[in-house]
N, C-alpha and C positions, 0 to 999 in steps of 0.2 A: 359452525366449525369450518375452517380453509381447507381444502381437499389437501390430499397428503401430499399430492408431490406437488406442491408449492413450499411445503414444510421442511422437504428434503431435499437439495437441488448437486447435482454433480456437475462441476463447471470448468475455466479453463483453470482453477486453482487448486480444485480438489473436492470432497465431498463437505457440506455443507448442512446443516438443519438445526431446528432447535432441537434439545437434549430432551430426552425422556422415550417419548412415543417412537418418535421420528428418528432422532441421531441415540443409539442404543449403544451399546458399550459391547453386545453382540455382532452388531453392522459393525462398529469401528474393528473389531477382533475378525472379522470374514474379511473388510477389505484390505486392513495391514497381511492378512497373509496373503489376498491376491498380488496385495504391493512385492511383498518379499519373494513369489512367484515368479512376478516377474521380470523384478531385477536382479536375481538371482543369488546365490547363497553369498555371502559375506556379511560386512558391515553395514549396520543402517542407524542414525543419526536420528536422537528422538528426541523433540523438547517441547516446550509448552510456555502459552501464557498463565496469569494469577486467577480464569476463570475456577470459580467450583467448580464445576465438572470436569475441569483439566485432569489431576490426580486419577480420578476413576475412567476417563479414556486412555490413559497413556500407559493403566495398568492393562488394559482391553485392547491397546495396541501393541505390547510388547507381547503379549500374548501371542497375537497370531503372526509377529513376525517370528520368534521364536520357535511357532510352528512348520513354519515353511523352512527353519535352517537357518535363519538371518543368525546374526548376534547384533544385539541392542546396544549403542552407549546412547547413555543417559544423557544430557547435557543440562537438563532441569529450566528452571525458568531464563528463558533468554529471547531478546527479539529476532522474529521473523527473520531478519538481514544477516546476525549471528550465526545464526543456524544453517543458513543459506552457504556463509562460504565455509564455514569449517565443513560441511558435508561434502563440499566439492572440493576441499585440500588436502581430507582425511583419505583419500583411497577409499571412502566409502562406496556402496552399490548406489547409494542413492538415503534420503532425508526426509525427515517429516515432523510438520510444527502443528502443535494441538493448538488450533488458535481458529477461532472467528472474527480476527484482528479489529474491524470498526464496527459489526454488527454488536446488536445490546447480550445482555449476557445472559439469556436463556438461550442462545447459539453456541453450536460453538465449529468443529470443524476442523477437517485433517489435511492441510495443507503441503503436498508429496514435491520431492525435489529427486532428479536424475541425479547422476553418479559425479555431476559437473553442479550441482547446487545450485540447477535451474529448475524451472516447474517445465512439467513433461511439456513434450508441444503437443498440436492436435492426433500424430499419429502417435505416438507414446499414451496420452490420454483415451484414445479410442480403444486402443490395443490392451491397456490395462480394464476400461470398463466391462470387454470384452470376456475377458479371464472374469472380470468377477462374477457377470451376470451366467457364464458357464458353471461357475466353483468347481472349477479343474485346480484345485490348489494342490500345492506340493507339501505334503505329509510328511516333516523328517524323522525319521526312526528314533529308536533312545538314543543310538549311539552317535545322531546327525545332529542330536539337539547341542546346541553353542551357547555358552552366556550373554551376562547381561552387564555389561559394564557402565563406568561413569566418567567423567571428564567435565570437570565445572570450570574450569581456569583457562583450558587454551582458546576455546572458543571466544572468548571476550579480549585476551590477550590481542591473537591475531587480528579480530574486528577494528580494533582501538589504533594497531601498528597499520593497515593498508591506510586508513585513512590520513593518518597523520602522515603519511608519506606525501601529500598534495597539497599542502598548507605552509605557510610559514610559521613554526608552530612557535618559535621564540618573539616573532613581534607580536601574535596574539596574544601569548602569555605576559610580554612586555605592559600592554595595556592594560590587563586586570580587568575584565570586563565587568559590572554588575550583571548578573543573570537571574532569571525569572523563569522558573520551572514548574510543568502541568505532566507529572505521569501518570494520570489518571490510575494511581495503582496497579499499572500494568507491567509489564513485559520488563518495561526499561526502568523500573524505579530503584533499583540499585546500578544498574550499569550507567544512567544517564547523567546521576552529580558526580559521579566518579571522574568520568569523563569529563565534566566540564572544569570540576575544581580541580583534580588530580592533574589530567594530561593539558591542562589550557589555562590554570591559573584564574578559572571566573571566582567572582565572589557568588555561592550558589544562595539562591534563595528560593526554597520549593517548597510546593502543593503536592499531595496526593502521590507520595511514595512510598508507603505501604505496601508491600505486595500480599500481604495478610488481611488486608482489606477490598472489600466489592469497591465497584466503581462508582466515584460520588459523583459523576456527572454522563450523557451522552456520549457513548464510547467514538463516536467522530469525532476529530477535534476541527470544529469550524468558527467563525464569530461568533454565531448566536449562542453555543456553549461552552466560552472560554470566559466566560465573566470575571470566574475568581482570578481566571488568568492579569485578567486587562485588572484588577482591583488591587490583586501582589506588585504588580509593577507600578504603581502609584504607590503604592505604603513601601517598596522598597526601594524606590530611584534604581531601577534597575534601566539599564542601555538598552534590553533586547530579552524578550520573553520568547520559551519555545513549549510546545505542548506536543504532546505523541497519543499516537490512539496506545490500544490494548495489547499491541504486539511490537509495537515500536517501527516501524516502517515507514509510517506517515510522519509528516511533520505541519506544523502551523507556526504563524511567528507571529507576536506581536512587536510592534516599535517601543519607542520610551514615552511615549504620549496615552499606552495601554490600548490602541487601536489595535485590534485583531489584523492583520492582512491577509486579502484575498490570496485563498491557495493559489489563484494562477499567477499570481503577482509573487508567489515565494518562489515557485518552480523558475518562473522568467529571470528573477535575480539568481538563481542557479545555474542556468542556460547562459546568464552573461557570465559568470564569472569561469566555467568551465572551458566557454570556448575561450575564453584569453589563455587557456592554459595549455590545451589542446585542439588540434585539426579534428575537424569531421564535420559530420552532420549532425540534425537532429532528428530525434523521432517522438513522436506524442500520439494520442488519442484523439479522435475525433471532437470532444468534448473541451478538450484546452482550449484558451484564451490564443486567439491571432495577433496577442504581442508577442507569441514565440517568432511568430513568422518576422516580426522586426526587432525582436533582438536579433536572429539569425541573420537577417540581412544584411545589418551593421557589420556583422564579422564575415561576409561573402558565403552562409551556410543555407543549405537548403534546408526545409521539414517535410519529413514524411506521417503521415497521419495514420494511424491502424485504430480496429474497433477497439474499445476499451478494455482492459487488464491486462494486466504486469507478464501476461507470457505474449498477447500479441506485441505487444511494446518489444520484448527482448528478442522476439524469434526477428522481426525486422530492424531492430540495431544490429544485428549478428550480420542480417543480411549486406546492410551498406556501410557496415563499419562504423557506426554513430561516435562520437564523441560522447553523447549527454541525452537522454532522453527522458522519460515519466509520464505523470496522468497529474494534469495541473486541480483538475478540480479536487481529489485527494489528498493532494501533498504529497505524490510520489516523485522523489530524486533518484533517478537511476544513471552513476556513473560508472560504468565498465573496465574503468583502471583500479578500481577499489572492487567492486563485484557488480555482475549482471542483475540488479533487483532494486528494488526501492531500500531505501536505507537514508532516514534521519540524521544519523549522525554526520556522514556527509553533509547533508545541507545545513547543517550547527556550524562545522567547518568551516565550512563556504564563505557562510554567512559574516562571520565571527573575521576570518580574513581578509575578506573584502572592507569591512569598514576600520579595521586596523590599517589594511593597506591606504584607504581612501583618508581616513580621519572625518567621515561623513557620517551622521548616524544613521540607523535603521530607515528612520523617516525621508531622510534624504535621499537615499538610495533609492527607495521605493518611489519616490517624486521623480524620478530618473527614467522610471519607465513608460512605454508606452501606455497610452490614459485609455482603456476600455471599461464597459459597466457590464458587471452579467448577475444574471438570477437565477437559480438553482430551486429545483423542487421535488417533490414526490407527488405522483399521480394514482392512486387506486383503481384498480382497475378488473372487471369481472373476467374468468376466463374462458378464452374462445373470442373476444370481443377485439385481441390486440388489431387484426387484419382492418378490423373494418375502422377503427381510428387513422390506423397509418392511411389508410382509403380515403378518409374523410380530410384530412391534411395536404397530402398531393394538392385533390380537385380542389381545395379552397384557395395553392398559392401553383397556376396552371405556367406562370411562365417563370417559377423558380429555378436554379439549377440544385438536384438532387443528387445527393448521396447516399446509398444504400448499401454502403460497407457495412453498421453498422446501426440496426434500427430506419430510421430516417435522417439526414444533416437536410436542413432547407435552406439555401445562400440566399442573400437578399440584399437588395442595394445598403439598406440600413442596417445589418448584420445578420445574426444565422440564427438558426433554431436546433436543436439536436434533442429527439424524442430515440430513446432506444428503450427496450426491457433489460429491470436489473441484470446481473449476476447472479447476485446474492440475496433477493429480497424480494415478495411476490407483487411487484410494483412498475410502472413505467418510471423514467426518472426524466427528468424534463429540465435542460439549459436552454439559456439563451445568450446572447449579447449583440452590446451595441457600442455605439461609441458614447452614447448618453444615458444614464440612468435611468431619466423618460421611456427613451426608446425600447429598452433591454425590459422593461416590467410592461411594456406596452403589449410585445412581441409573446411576452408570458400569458399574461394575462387573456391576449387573443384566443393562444390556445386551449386555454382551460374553458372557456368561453363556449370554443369548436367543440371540447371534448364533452362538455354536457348538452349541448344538441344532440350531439350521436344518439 
């Protein structure tokens, strides 16, 4: 059996474990009232992915926000992004989505949003773990207890209108796009054909939007499990396939040829089309592909690089005023004139605009980019053991230059290495790239090599 707190992990997103042992309906009920503790009595914004267990945490977390004085609106099944800006439009105290958005679905997790519909940063997160690991919680009387209310319609309403604000929304609609849809039964499987058919005129053609159903495939959407994806856009002559994980935040794209594209390649055609639209910089993770750093070039933009996930990403766009930032190996689009968070639908937009504008298809656009190869993996790994791998790395590339934001980044004439430990998952995660294929599985393969000599 994995020791327990590998099972259970608090991170810069929120609490995290699989459901049963570990993520209890009691722990979710102690930390929604440390939450409501500490943002203090008002409103708080509750919604949820199509997981099972969602239902029975969301009733364990209104529970204890209701105990501390909150009052709950409901907002019921909606993506991560959704929930994200209506929490921060509503006057609310602060927000929370019951989701383990790419993890499999015995996870699941309480993803907390400030009073601005950002995830806390490092001092807001320390200061609430604090409170809970105290249980100094705030007790409200009978006469302090507040309701529980609902709101299904604005929150999707709003989502659907920031966006469409940065598009041309009549030439896409002009074109009638074919479209190709994967909601893996999640989050976005009623918001996402609405959007596409409703406000954009696609002809939809979808997979997996049930949200009464479990998920028929690997709740990451990457190439190796969009199969059915890439097989719909053959049987349907669709222009442009898109897939979302389990909360709707992430995105992937296939072309019209039913090629999957590499996440870093969806984010980079993001990055170019934002900056034509607006001034700034950019910001990414450690992990993204260094064709950001040459889109960005072409538009005279810098990149700023932070360690992985969506609050280091936003607390340093906030810093230097980013234009456009994300986590390319995910599929996270985070543009800041629509809201501060990863958010899909944006990059459907983007997407969908750009080749309306251009009259180029998916494939061609993607041919457009700068040409890099990388390989992505999962490493298992014993614990107590991480120290002495990261050790064993160093000494084996002595005249590399190092980055230690963020795990380890290794630079190397022929490209980089980037070994850091999950977030979310009891695992090392291991990238690479190159400019070659060769190179990039070469570079992988090295290390896996190193990592069982250890």
């Amino acid at each position: 059996m994995p020791r327990r707190e590998h099972l259970l992990k608090i991170g810069v997103s929120g609490v995290r474990g699989v459901v049963g042992e570990f993520l209890t309906p009691a722990l979710a009920c102690a930390f929604a009232q440390a939450f409501g503790t500490y943002v203090g009595v008002g409103r708080v914004v509750v919604g949820r992915d199509t997981r099972s267990s969602g239902p029975m945490l969301q009733h364990a977390v209104a529970c204890g926000l209701l105990a501390s004085g909150c009052e709950v609106v409901d907002v019921g099944i909606l993506p991560t992004p959704t929930i994200q800006m209506f929490a921060g439009s509503s006057r609310a105290q602060g927000g929370m989505a019951i989701t383990a958005s790419h993890n499999p679905p015995e996870y699941n997790a309480l993803k907390l949003f400030n009073s601005r519909g950002l995830f806390l940063n490092q001092y807001e997160r320390e200061e609430l773990i604090d409170l809970y690991h105290q249980s100094e919680f705030r007790n409200a009387t009978n006469s302090e207890i507040r309701r529980a209310t609902s709101d299904f319609e604005t929150p999707t309403r709003q989502h659907i209108a920031r966006v469409l604000k940065h598009v041309d929304v009549e030439r896409i609609r002009g074109r009638r796009f074919r479209v190709a849809i994967d909601c893996v039964n999640g989050a976005g499987s009623v918001m996402t054909p609405a959007f596409l058919r409703d406000e954009l005129n696609c002809e939809v053609h979808a997979i997996s939007i049930d949200p009464k159903q479990p998920f028929p495939r690997e709740a990451e959407p990457r190439p190796e499990t969009l199969g059915d994806l890439s097989a719909l856009m053959g049987a349907s002559g669709s222009s442009v396939g898109f897939a979302q994980d389990p909360d709707g935040d992430r995105l992937a794209v296939a072309d019209e040829t039913g090629r999957v594209l590499d996440n870093d390649d969806v984010l980079a055609l993001a990055v170019d089309a934002a900056l034509r639209r607006v001034k700034g910089d950019v910001v990414v993770n450690l992990t993204t592909s260094s064709a950001i750093d040459e889109i960005a070039a072409r538009h005279g933009r810098a990149v700023h690089r932070t360690p992985v996930g969506e609050a280091n990403v936003v607390e340093t766009m906030q810093a230097v005023n980013a234009a456009i930032g994300g986590e390319g190996a995910n599929g996270g689009i985070i543009f800041p004139a629509v809201h501060l968070c990863r958010d899909s639908y944006t990059g459907m937009a983007f997407l969908l605009d750009r080749m309306a504008e251009t009259g180029e298809s998916m494939s061609a656009l993607a041919a457009g980019l700068p040409r890099y190869s990388r390989k992505l993996g999962k490493v298992a790994y014993e614990h107590g053991r991480l120290a002495s791998l990261m050790q064993a790395l160093e000494t084996h590339f002595p005249d590399a230059r190092m980055d230690r934001l963020d795990g380890l980044k290794i630079m190397l004439p022929q490209g980089w290495i980037h070994v850091r430990s999950s977030n979310t998952e009891p695992i090392l995660r291991l990238a690479t790239e190159a400019r070659s294929e060769t190179e990039a599985e070469e570079l992988f393969a090295g290390v896996l090599k190193l990592f069982e000599e250890c």
